[in-house]
Biotite code that builds the C-alpha atoms (Angstrom):
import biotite.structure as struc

atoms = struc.array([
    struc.Atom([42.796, -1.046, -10.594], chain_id="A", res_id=1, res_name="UNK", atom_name="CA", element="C"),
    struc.Atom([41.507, -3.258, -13.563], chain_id="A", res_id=2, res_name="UNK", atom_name="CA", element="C"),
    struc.Atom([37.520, -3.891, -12.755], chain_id="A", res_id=3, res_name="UNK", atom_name="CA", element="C"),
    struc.Atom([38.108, -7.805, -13.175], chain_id="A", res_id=4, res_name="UNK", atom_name="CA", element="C"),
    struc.Atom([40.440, -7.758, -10.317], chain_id="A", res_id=5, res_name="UNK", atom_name="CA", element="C"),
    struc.Atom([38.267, -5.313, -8.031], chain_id="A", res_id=6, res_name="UNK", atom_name="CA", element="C"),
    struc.Atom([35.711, -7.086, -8.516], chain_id="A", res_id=7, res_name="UNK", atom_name="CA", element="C"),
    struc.Atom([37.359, -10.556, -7.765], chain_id="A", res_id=8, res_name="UNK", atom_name="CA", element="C"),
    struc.Atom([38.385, -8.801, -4.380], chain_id="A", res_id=9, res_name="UNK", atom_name="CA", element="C"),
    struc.Atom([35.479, -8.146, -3.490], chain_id="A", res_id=10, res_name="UNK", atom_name="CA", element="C"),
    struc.Atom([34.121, -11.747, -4.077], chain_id="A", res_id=11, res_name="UNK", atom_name="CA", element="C"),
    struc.Atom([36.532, -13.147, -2.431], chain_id="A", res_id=12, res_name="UNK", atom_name="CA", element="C"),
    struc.Atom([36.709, -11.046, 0.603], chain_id="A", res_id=13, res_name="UNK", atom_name="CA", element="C"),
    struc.Atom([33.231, -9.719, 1.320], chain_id="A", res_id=14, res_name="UNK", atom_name="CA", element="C"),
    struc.Atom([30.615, -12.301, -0.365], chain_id="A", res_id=15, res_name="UNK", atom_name="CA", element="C"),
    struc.Atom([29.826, -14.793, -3.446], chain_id="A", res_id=16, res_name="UNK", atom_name="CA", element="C"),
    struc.Atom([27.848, -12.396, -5.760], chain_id="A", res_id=17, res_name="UNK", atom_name="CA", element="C"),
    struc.Atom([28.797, -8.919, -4.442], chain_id="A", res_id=18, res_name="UNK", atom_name="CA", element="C"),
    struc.Atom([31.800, -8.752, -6.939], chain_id="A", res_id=19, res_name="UNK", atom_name="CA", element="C"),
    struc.Atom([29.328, -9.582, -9.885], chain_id="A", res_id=20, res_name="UNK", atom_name="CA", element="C"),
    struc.Atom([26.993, -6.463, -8.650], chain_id="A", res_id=21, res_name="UNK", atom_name="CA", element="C"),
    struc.Atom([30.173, -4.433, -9.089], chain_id="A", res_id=22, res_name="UNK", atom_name="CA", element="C"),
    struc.Atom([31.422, -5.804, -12.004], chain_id="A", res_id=23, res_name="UNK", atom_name="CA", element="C"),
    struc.Atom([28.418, -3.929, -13.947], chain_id="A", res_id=24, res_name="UNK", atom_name="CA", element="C"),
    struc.Atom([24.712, -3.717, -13.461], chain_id="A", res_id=25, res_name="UNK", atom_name="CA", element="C"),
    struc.Atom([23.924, -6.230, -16.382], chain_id="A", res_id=26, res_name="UNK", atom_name="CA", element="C"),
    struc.Atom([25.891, -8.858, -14.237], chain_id="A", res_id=27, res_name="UNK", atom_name="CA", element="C"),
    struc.Atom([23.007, -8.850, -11.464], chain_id="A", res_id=28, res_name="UNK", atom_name="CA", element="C"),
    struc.Atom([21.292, -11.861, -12.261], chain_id="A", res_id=29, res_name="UNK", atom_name="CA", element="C"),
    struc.Atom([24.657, -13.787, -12.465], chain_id="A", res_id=30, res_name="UNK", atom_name="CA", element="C"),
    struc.Atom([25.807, -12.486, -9.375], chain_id="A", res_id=31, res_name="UNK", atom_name="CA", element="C"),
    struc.Atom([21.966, -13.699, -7.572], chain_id="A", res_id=32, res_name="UNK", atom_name="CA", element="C"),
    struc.Atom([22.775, -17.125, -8.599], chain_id="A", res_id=33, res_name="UNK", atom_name="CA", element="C"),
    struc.Atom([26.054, -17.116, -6.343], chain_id="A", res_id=34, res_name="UNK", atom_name="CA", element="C"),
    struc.Atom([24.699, -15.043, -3.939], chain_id="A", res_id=35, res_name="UNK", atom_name="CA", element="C"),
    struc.Atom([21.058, -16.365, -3.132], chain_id="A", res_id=36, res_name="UNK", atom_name="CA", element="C"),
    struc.Atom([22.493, -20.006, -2.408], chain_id="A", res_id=37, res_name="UNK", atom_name="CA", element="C"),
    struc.Atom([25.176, -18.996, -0.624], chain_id="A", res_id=38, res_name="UNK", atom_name="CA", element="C"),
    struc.Atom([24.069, -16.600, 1.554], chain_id="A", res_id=39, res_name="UNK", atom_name="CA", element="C"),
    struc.Atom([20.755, -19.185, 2.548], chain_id="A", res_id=40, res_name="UNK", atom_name="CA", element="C"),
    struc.Atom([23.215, -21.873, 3.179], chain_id="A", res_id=41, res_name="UNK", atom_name="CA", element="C"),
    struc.Atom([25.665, -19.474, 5.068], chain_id="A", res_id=42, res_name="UNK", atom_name="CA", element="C"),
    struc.Atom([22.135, -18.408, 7.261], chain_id="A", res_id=43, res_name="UNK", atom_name="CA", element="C"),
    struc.Atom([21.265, -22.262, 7.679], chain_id="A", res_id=44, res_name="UNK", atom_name="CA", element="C"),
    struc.Atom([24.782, -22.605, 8.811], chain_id="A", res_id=45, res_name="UNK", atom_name="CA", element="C"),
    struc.Atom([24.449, -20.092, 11.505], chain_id="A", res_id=46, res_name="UNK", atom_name="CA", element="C"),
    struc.Atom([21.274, -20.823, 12.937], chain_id="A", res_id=47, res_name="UNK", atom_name="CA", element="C"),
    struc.Atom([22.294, -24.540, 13.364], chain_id="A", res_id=48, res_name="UNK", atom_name="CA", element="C"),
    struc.Atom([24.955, -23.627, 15.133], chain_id="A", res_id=49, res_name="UNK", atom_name="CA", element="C"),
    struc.Atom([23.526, -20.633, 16.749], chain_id="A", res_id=50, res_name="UNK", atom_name="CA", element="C"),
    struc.Atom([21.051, -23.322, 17.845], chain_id="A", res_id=51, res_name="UNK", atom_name="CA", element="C"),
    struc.Atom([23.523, -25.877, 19.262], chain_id="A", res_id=52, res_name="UNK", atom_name="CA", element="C"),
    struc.Atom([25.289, -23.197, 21.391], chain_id="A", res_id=53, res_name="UNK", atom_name="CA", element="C"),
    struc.Atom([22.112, -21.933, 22.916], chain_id="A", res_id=54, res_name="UNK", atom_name="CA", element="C"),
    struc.Atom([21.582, -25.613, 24.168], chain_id="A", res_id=55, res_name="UNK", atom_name="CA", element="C"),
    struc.Atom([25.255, -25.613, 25.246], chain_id="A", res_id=56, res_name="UNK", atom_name="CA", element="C"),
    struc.Atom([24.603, -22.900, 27.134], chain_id="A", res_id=57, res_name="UNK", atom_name="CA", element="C"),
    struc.Atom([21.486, -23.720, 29.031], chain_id="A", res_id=58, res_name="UNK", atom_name="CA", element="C"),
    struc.Atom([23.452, -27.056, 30.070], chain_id="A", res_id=59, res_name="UNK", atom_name="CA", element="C"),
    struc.Atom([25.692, -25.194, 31.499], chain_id="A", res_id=60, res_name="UNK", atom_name="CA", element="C"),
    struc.Atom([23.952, -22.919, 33.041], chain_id="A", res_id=61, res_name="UNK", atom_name="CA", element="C"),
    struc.Atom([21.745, -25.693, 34.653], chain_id="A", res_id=62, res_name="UNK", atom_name="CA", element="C"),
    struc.Atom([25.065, -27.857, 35.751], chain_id="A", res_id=63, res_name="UNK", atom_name="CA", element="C"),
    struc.Atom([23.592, -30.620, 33.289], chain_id="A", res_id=64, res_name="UNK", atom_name="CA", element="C"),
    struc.Atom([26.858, -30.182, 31.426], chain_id="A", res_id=65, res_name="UNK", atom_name="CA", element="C"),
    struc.Atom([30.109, -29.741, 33.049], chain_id="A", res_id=66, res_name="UNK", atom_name="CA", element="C"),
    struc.Atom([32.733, -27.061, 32.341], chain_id="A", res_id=67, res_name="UNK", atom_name="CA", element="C"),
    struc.Atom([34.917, -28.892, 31.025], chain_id="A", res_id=68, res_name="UNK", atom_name="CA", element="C"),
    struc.Atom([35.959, -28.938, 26.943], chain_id="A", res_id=69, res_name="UNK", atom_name="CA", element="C"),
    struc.Atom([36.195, -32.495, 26.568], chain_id="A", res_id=70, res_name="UNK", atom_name="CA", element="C"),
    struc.Atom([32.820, -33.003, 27.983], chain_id="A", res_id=71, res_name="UNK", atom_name="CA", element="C"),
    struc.Atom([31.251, -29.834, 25.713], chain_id="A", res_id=72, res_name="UNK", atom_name="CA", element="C"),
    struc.Atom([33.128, -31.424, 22.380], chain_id="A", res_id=73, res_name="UNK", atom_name="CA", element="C"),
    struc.Atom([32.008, -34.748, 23.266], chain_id="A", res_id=74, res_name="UNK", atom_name="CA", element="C"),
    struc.Atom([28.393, -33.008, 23.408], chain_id="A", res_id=75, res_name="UNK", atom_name="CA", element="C"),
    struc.Atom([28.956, -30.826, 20.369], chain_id="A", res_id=76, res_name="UNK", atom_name="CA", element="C"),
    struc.Atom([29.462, -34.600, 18.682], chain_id="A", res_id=77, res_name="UNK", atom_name="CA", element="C"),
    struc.Atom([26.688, -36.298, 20.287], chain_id="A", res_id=78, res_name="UNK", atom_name="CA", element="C"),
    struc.Atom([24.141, -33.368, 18.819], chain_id="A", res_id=79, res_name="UNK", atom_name="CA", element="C"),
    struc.Atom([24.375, -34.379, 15.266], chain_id="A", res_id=80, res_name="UNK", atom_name="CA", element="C"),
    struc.Atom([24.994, -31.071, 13.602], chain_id="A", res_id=81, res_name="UNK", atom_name="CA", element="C"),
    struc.Atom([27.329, -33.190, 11.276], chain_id="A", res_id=82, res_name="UNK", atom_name="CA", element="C"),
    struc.Atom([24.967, -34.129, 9.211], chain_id="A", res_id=83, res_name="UNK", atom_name="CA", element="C"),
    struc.Atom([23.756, -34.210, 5.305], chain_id="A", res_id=84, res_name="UNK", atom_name="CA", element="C"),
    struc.Atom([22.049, -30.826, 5.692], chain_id="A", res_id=85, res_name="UNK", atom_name="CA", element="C"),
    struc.Atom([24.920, -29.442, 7.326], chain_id="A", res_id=86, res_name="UNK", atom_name="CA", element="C"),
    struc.Atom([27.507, -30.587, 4.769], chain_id="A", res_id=87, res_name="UNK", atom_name="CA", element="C"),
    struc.Atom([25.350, -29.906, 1.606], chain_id="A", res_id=88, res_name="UNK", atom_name="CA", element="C"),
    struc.Atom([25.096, -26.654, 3.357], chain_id="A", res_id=89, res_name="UNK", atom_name="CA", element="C"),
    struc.Atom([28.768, -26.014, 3.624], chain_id="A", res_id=90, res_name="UNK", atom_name="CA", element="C"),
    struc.Atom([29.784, -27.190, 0.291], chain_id="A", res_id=91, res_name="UNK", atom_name="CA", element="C"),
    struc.Atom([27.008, -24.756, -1.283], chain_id="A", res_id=92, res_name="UNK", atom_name="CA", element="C"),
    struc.Atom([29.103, -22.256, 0.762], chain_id="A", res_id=93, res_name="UNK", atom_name="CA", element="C"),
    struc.Atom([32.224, -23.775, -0.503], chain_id="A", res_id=94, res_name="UNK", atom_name="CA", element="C"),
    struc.Atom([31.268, -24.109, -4.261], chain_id="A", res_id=95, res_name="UNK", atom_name="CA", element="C"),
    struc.Atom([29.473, -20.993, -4.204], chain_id="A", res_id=96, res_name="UNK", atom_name="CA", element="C"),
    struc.Atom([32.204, -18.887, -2.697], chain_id="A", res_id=97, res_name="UNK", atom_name="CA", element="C"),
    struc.Atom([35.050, -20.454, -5.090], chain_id="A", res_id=98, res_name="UNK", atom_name="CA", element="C"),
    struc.Atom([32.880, -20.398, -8.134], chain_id="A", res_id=99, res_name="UNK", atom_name="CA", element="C"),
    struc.Atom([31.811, -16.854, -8.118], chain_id="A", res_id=100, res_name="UNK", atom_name="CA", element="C"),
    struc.Atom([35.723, -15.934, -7.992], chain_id="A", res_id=101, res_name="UNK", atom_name="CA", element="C"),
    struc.Atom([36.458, -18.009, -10.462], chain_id="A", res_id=102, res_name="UNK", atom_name="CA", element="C"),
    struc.Atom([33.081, -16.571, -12.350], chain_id="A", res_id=103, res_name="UNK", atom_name="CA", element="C"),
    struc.Atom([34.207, -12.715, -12.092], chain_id="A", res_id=104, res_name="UNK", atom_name="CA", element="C"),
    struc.Atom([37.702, -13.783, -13.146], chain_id="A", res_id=105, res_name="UNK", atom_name="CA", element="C"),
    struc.Atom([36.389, -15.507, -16.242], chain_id="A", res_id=106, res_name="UNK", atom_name="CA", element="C"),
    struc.Atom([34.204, -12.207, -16.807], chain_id="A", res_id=107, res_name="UNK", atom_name="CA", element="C"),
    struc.Atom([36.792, -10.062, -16.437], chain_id="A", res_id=108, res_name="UNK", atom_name="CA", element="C"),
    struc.Atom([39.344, -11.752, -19.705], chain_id="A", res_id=109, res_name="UNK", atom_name="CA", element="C"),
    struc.Atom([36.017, -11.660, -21.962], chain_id="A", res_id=110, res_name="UNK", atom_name="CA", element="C"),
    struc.Atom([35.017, -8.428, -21.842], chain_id="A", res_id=111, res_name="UNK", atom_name="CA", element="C"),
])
């Protein structure tokens, strides 16, 4: 399998970055700049959430939220985790995960 390709795969299924690292070692520093920013807004991601569903939970546990999934979604809308941080954080994810394919597939016709 051409390197290129092998190392799109593995951007594209695994993480931003890791197909750079792959690719060759003099590629690492390319491969940071997808991977730092994506992988700190894929962490900021999670811990929002992670966050929002520990809440959830205690209201539920407490009876202060009712079983129900209208009543949760209505909640999960009322918390405000769609916010600016939140989307700058998932289009960093979105950019970063699209760009470093793209990136690695550029890479790949040069050399």
């Amino acid at each position: 399998m051409k390197a290129s390709i092998k190392a799109a795969l593995i951007s594209a299924l695994l993480f931003p970055g890791l197909g750079h690292l792959a690719l060759r070692p003099r590629r690492t520093g390319r491969g940071m700049l997808f991977l730092l920013p994506t992988a700190a807004a894929a962490l900021y991601l999670l811990s929002t959430m992670l966050h929002l569903v520990y809440q959830l939970q205690d209201e539920l546990d407490s009876g202060k939220l009712a079983l129900d999934p209208i009543v949760i979604l209505q909640r999960v809308h009322a918390a405000g985790i769609d916010n600016a941080a939140t989307n700058l954080a998932a289009a960093v994810l979105l950019v970063g995960w699209i760009g470093a394919l793209l990136d690695v597939l550029w890479l790949g016709k040069r050399d």
